[in-house]
PADRENTI-403884 format. One record per residue (C-alpha): residue number from 1; residue in three letters; z, x, y. Coordinates in steps of 0.2 Angstrom, whole numbers, plus 5000, padded with zeros to 4 digits. Example, Ala and Ser with C-alpha at 12.3 -4.5 7.8 and 13.67 -1.06 7.14 Angstrom:
PADRENTI-403884
<node nr="1" rest="ALA" pz="5039" px="5062" py="4978"/>
<node nr="2" rest="SER" pz="5036" px="5068" py="4995"/>
***
This chain:
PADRENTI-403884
<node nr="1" rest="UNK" pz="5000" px="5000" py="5000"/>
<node nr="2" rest="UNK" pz="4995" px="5006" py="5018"/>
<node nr="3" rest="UNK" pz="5011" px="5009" py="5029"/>
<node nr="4" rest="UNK" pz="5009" px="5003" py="5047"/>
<node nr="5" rest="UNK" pz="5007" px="5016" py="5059"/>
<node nr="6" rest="UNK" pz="5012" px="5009" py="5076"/>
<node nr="7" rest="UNK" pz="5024" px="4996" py="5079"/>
<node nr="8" rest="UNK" pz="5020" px="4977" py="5085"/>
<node nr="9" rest="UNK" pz="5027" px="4964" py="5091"/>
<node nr="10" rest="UNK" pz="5026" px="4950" py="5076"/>
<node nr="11" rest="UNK" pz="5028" px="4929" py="5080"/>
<node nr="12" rest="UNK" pz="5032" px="4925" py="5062"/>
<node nr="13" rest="UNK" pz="5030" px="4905" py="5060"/>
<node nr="14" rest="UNK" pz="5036" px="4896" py="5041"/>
<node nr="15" rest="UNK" pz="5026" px="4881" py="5035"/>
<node nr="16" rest="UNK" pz="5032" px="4877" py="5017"/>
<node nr="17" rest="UNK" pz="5030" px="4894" py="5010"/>
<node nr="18" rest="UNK" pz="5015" px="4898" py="5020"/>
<node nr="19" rest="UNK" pz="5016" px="4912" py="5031"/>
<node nr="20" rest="UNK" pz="5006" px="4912" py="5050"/>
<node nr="21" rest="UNK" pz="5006" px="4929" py="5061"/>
<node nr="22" rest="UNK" pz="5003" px="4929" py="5075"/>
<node nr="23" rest="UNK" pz="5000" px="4948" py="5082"/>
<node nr="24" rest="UNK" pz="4998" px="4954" py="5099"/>
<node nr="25" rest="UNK" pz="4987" px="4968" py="5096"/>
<node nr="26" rest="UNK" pz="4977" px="4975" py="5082"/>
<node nr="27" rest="UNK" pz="4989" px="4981" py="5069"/>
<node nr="28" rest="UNK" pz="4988" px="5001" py="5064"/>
<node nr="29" rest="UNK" pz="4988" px="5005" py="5047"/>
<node nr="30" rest="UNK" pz="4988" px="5023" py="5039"/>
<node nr="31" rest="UNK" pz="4980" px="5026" py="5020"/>
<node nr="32" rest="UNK" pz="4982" px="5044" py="5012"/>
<node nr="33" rest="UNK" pz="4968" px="5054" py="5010"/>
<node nr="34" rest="UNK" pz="4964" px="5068" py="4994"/>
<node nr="35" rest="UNK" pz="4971" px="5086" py="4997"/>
<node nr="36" rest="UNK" pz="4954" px="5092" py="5003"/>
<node nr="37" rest="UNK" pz="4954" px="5078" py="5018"/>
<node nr="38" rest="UNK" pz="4941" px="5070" py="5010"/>
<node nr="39" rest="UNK" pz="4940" px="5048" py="5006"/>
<node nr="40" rest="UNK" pz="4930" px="5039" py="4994"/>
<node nr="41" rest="UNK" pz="4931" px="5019" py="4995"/>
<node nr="42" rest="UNK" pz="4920" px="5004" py="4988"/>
<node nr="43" rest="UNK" pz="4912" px="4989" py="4997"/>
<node nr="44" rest="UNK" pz="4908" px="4973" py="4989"/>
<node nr="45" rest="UNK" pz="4908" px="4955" py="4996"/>
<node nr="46" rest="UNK" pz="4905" px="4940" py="4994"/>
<node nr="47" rest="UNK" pz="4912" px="4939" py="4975"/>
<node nr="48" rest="UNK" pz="4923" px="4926" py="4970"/>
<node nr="49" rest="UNK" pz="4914" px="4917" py="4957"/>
<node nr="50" rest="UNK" pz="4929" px="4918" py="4942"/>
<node nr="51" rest="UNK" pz="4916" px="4929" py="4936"/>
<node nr="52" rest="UNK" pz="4900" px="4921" py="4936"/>
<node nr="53" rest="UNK" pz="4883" px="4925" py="4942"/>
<node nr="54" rest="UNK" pz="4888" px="4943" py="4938"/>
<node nr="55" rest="UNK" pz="4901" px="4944" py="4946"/>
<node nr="56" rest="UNK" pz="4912" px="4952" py="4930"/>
<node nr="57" rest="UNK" pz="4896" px="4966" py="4929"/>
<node nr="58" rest="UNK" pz="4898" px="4971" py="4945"/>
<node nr="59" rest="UNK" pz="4916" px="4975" py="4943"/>
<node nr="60" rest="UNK" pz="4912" px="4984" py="4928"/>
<node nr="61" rest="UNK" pz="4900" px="4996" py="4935"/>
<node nr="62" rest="UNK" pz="4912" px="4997" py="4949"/>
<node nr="63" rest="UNK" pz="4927" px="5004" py="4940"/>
<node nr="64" rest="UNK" pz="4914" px="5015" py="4930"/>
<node nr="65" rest="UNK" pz="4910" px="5020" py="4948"/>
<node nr="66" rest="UNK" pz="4928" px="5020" py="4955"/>
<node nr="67" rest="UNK" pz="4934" px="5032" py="4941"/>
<node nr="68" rest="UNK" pz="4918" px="5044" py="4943"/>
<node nr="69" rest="UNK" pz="4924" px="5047" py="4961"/>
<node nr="70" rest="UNK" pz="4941" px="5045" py="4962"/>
<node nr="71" rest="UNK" pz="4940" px="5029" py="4976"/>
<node nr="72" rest="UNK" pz="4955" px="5028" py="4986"/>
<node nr="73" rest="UNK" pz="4952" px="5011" py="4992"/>
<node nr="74" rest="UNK" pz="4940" px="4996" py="4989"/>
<node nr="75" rest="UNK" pz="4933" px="4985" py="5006"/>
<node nr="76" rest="UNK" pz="4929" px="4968" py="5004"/>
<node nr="77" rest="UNK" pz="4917" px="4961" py="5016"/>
<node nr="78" rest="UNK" pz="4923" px="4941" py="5014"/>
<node nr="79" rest="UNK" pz="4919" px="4927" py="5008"/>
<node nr="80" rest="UNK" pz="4933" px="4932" py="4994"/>
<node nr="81" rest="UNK" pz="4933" px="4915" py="4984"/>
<node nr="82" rest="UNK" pz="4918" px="4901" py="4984"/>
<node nr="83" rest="UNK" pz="4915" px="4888" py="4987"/>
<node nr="84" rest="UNK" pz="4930" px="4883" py="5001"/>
<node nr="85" rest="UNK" pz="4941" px="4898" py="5001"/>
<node nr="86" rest="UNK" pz="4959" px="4896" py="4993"/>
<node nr="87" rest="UNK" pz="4968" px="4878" py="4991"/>
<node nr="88" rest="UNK" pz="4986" px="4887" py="4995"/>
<node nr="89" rest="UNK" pz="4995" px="4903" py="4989"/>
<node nr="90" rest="UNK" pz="4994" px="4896" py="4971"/>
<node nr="91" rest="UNK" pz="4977" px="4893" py="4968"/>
<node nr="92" rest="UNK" pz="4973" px="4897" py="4952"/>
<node nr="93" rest="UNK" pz="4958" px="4906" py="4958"/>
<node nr="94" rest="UNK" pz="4967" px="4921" py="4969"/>
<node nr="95" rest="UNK" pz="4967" px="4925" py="4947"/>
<node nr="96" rest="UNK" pz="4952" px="4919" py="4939"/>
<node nr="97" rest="UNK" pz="4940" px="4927" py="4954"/>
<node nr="98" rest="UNK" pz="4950" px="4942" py="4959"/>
<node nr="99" rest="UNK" pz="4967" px="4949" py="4948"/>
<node nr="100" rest="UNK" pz="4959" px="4944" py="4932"/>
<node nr="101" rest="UNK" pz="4940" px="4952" py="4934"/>
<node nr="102" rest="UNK" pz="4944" px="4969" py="4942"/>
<node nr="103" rest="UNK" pz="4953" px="4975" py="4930"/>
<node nr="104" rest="UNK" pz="4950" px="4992" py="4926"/>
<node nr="105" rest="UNK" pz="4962" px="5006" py="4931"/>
<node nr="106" rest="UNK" pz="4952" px="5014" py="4946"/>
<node nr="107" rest="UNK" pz="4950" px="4996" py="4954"/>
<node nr="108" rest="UNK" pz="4973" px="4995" py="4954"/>
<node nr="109" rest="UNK" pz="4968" px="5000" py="4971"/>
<node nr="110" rest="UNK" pz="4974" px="4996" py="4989"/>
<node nr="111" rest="UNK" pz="4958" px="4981" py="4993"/>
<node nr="112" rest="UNK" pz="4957" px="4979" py="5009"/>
<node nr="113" rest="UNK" pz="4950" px="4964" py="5014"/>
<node nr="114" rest="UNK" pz="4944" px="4952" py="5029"/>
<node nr="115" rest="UNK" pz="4939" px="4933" py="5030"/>
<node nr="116" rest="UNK" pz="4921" px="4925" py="5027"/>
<node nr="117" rest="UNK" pz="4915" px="4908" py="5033"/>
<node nr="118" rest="UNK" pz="4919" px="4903" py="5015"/>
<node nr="119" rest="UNK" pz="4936" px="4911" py="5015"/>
<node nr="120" rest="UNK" pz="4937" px="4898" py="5032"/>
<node nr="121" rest="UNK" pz="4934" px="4882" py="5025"/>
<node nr="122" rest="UNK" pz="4950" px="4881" py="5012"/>
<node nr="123" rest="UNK" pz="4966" px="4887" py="5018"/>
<node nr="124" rest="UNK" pz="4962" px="4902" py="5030"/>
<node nr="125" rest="UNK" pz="4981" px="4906" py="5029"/>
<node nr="126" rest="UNK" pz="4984" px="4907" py="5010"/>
<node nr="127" rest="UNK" pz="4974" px="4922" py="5012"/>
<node nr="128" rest="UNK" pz="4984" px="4930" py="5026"/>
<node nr="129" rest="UNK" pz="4999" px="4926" py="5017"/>
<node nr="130" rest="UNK" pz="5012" px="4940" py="5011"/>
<node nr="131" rest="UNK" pz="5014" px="4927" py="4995"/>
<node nr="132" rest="UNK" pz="5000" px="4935" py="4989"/>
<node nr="133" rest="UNK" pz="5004" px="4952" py="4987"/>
<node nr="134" rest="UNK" pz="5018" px="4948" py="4978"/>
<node nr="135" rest="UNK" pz="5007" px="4943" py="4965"/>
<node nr="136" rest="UNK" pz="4997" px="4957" py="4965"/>
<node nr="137" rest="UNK" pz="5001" px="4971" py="4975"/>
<node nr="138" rest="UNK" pz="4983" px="4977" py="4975"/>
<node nr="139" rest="UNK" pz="4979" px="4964" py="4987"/>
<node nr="140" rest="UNK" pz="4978" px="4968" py="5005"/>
<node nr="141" rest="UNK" pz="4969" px="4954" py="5020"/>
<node nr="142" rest="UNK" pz="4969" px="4952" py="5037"/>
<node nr="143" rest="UNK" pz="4959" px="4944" py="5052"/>
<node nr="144" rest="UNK" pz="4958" px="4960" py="5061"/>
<node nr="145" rest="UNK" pz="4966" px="4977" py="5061"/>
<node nr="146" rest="UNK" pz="4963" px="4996" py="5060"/>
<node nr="147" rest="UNK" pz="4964" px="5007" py="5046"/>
<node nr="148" rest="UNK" pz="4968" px="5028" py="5048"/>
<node nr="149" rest="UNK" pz="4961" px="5039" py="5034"/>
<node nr="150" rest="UNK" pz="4960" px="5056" py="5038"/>
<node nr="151" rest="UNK" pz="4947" px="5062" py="5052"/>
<node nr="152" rest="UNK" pz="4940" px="5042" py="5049"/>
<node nr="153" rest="UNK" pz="4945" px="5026" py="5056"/>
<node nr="154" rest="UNK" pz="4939" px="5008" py="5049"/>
<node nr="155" rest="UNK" pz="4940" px="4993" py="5061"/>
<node nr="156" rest="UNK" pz="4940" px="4978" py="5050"/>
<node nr="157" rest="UNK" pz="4935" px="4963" py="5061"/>
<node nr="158" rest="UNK" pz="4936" px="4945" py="5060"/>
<node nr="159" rest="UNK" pz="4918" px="4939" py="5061"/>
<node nr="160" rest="UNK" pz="4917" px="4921" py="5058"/>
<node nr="161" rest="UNK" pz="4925" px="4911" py="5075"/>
<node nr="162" rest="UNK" pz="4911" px="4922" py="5086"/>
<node nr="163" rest="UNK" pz="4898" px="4911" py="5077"/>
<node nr="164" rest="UNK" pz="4896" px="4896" py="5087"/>
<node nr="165" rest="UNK" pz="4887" px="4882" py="5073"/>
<node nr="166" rest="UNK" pz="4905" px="4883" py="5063"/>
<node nr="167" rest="UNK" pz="4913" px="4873" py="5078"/>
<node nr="168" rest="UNK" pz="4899" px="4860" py="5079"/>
<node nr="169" rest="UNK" pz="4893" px="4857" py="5060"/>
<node nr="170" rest="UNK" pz="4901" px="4841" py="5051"/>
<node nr="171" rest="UNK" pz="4896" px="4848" py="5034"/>
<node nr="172" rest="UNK" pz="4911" px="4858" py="5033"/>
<node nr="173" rest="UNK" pz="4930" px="4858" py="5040"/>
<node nr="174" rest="UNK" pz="4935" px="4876" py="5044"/>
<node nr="175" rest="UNK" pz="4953" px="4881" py="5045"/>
<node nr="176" rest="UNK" pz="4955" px="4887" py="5064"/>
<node nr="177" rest="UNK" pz="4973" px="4888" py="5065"/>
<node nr="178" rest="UNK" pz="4978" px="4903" py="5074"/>
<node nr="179" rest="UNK" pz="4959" px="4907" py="5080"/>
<node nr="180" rest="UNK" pz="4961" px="4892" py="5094"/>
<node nr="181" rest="UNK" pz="4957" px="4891" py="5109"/>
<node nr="182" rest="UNK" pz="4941" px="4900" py="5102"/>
<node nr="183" rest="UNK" pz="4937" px="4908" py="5120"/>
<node nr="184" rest="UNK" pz="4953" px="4916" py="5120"/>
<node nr="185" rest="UNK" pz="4955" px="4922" py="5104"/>
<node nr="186" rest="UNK" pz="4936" px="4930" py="5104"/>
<node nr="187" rest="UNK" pz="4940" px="4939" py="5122"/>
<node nr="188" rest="UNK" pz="4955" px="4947" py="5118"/>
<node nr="189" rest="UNK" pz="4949" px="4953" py="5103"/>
<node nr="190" rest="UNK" pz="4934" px="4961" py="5110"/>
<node nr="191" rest="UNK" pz="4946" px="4969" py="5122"/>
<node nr="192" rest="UNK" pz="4958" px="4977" py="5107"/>
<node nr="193" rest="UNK" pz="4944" px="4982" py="5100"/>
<node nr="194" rest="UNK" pz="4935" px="4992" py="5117"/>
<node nr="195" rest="UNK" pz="4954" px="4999" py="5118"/>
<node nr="196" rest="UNK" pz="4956" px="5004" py="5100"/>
<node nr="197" rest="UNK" pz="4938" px="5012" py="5102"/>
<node nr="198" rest="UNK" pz="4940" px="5022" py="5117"/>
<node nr="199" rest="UNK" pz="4957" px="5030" py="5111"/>
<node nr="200" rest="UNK" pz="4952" px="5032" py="5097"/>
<node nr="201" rest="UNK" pz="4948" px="5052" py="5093"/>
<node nr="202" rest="UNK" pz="4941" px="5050" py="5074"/>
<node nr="203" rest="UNK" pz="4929" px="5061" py="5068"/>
<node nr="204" rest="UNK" pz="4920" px="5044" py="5061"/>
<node nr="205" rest="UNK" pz="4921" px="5026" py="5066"/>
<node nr="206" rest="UNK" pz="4917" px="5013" py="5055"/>
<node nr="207" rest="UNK" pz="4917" px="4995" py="5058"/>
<node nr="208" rest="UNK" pz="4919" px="4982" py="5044"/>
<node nr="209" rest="UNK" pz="4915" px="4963" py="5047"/>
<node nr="210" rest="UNK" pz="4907" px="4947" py="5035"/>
<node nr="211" rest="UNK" pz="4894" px="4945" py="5046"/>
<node nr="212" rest="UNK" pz="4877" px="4952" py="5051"/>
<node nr="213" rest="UNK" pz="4873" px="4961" py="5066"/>
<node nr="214" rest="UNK" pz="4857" px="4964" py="5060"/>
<node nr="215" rest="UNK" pz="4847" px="4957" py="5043"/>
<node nr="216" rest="UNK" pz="4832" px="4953" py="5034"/>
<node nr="217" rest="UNK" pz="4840" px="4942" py="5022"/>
<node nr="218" rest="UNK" pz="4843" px="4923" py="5021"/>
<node nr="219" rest="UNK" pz="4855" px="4924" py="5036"/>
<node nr="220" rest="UNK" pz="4847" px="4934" py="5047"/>
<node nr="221" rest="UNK" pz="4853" px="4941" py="5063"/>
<node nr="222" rest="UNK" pz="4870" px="4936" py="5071"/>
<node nr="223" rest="UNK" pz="4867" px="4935" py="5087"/>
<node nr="224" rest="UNK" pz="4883" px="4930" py="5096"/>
<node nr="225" rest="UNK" pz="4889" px="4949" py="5089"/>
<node nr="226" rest="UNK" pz="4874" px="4954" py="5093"/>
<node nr="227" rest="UNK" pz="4878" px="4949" py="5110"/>
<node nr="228" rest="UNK" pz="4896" px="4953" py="5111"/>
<node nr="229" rest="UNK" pz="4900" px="4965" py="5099"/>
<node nr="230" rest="UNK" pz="4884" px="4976" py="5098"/>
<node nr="231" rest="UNK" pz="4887" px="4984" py="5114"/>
<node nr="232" rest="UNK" pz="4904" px="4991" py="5113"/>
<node nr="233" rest="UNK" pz="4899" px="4998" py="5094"/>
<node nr="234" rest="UNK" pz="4883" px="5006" py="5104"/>
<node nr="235" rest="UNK" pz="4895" px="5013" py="5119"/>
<node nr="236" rest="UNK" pz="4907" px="5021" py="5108"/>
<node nr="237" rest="UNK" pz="4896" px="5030" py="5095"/>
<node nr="238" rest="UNK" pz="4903" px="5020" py="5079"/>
<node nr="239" rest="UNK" pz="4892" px="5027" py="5065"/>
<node nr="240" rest="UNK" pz="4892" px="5011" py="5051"/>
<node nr="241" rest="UNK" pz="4893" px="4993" py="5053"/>
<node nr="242" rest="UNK" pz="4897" px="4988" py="5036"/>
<node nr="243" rest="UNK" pz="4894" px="4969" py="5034"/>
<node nr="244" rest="UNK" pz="4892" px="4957" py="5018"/>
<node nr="245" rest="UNK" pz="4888" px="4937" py="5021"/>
<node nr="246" rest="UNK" pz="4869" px="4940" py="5014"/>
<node nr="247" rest="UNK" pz="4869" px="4941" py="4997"/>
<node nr="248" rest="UNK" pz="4860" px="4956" py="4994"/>
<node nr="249" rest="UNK" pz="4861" px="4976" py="4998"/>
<node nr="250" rest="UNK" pz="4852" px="4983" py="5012"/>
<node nr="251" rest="UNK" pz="4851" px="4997" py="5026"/>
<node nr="252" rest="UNK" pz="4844" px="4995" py="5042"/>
<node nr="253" rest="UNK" pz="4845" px="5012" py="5055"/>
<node nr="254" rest="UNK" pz="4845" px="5008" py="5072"/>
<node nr="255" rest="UNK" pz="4831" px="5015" py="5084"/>
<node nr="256" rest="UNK" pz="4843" px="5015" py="5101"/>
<node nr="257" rest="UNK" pz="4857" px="5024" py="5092"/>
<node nr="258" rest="UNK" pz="4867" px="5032" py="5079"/>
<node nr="259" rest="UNK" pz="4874" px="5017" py="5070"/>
<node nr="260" rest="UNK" pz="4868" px="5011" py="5055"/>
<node nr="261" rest="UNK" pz="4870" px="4993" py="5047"/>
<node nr="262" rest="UNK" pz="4875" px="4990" py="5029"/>
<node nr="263" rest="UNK" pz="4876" px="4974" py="5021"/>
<node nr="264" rest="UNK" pz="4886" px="4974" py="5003"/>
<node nr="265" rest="UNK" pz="4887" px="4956" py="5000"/>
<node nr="266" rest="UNK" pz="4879" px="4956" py="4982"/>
<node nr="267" rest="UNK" pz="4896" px="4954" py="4973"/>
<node nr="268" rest="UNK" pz="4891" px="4939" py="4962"/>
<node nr="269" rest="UNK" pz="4877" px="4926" py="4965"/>
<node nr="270" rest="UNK" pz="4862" px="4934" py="4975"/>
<node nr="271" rest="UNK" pz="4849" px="4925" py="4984"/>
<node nr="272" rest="UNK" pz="4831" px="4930" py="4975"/>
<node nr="273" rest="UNK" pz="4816" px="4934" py="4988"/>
<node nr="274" rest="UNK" pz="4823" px="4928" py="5004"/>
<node nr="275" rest="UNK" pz="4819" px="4940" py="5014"/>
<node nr="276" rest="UNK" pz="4808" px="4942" py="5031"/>
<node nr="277" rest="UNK" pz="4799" px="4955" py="5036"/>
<node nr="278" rest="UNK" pz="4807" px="4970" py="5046"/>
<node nr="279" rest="UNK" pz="4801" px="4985" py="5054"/>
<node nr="280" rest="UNK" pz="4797" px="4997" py="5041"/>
<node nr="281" rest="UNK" pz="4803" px="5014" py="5053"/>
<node nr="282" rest="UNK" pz="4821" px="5003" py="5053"/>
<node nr="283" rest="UNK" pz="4822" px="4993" py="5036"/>
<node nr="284" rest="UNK" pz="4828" px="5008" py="5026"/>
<node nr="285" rest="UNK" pz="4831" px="5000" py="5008"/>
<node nr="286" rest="UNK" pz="4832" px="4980" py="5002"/>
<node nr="287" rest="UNK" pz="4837" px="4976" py="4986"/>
<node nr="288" rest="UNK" pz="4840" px="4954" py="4983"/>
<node nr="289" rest="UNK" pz="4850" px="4956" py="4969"/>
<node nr="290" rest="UNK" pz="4868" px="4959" py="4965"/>
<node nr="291" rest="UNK" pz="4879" px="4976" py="4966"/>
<node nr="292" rest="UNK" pz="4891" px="4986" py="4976"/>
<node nr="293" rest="UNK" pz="4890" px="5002" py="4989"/>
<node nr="294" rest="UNK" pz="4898" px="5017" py="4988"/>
<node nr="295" rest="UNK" pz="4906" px="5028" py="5001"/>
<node nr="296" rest="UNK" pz="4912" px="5047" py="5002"/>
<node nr="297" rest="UNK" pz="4918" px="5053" py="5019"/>
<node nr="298" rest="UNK" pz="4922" px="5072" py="5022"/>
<node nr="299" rest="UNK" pz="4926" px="5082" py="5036"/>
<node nr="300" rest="UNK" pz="4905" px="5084" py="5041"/>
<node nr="301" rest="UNK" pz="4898" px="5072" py="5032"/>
<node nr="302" rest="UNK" pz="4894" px="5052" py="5026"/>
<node nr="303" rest="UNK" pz="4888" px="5050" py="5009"/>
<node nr="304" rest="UNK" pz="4883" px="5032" py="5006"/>
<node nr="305" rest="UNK" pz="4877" px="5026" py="4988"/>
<node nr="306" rest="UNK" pz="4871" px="5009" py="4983"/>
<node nr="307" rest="UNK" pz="4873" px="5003" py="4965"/>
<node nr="308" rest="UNK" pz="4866" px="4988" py="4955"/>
<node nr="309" rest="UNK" pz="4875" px="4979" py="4939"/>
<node nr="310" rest="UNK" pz="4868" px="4992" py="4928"/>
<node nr="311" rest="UNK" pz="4874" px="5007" py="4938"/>
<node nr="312" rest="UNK" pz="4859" px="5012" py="4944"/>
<node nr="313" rest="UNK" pz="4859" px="5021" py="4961"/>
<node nr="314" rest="UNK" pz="4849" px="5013" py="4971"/>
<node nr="315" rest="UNK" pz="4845" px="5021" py="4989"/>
<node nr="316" rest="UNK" pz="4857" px="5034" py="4993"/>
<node nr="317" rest="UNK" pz="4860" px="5042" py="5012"/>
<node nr="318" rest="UNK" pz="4868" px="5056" py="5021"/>
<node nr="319" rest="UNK" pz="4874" px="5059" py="5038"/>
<node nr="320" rest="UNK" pz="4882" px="5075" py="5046"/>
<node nr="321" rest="UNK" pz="4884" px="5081" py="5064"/>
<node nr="322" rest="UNK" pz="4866" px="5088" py="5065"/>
<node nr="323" rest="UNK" pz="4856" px="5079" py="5051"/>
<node nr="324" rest="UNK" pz="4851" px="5062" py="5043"/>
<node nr="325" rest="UNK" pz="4844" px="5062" py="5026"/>
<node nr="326" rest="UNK" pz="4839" px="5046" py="5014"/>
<node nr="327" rest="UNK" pz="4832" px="5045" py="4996"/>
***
């Protein structure tokens, strides 16, 4: 378990056995890094299908994975349990579609998780709620906060009230408690964020959300981040935007800057062919089917790895301070 690093001010509210926090600032957490400074973690979103749609094969080429590298971590990108999210803190599913299919010993990780729209339409809270690491500790998820790792910091951001169609469909009820007024809670977590970013003095910055900035998937791009959030990622030299909410792997590079967007949302049902077209000098790699990313972080360099449910590799690329490299 991650050990916060910076105190905050907590409003801690009880509704039967449900816990809401209420922070003032992004929370700080700090997570150990191997001897040699270096950290290896997997992504994967979008998965919790009690196994289906191979769901159970990715997590089996991802401890396979995990144990190859030694992960410290697993990220989840949201959408953590489909179809609406949890009922409560005992729904049977936190189980059958998270504790009970990534079993294998290098997945007993610290899994750092934020919410998807899917994760918004049941009980938002259940998710956020300590109840849940006490039944298994591996579990970690908040709306936002900040994760240390050696020379690398990891903003995990939540993604979902920034979209505007969630407040006006009727097909859906989405849990807003703690998110309203909306206005609010988007401003002045752009304004943590910009503060977080500029005193920040981490070799790399990677940002972690459900949602697209850019994609060529079903979903597309996501402009309200791409007008609000964009910008500040672009000022402050973040070099990943690690996203899931398209169901597929991909990596687009970006022509105005450093930063590179990767979606990791093929945790278990994948969408088949839905894709539109993209400019080839940007779209560096497209897979529509189901996997996982791996990441290894030194002190010079960004190694990124994409896997399917066989454990092939997929697309693999590289960063350092003076050199970009893909295969």
């Amino acid at each position: 378990m991650a050990m916060i690093k910076s105190p905050v001010v907590l409003l801690v509210v009880y509704m039967t056995a449900m816990v809401a926090v209420v922070v003032a600032e992004l929370q700080s957490f700090d997570h150990a890094v191997k001897s040699d400074g270096s950290l290896s973690f997997l992504v994967v979103g979008d998965w919790g299908r009690r196994g289906l749609y191979n769901q159970s094969n990715v997590a089996y080429q991802m401890g396979k994975v995990g144990e190859k590298m030694d992960v410290d971590f697993i990220v989840s990108t949201g959408d953590n349990f489909y179809d609406n999210g949890l009922i409560d803190v005992d729904d049977p599913a936190f189980y059958e579609s998270f504790t009970n299919i990534y079993t294998a010993p290098s997945l007993q990780k610290q899994w750092y998780s934020v919410l998807g729209n899917h994760d918004y339409r049941g009980n938002a809270l259940a998710q956020l709620s300590p109840a849940l690491i006490q039944k298994d500790n591996k579990w970690f998820c908040l709306r936002s906060f900040i994760l240390h790792a050696g020379n690398t910091e990891i903003f995990f951001v939540d993604t979902t009230p920034f979209q505007d169609k969630y407040f006006t469909e009727t097909e859906h009820n989405y849990d807003w408690r703690g998110v309203l007024p909306r206005e609010n809670y988007i401003a002045d977590l752009l304004k943590d964020v910009e503060i977080a970013l500029k005193a920040s003095s981490a070799k790399w910055k990677i940002f972690v959300g459900h949602h697209t900035i850019f994609s060529a998937s079903h979903h597309g791009n996501t402009q309200e981040l791409v007008d609000q959030l964009l910008p500040i990622l672009e000022e402050n030299e973040v070099n990943l935007y690690i996203n899931g909410h398209d169901h597929c792997l991909q990596h687009i590079s970006s022509s105005d800057s450093k930063l590179q967007f990767l979606t990791s949302g093929g945790g278990s049902k994948a969408w088949r062919g839905d894709t539109n077209s993209w400019n080839p000098k940007e779209m560096k790699f497209y897979y529509d089917g189901q996997g996982f990313m791996a990441c290894n972080v030194t002190n010079d360099k960004i190694q990124l790895a994409f896997y399917d449910i066989f454990g092939n590799v997929l697309h693999t690329w590289s960063v350092s301070e003076y050199t970009h490299s893909s295969s």
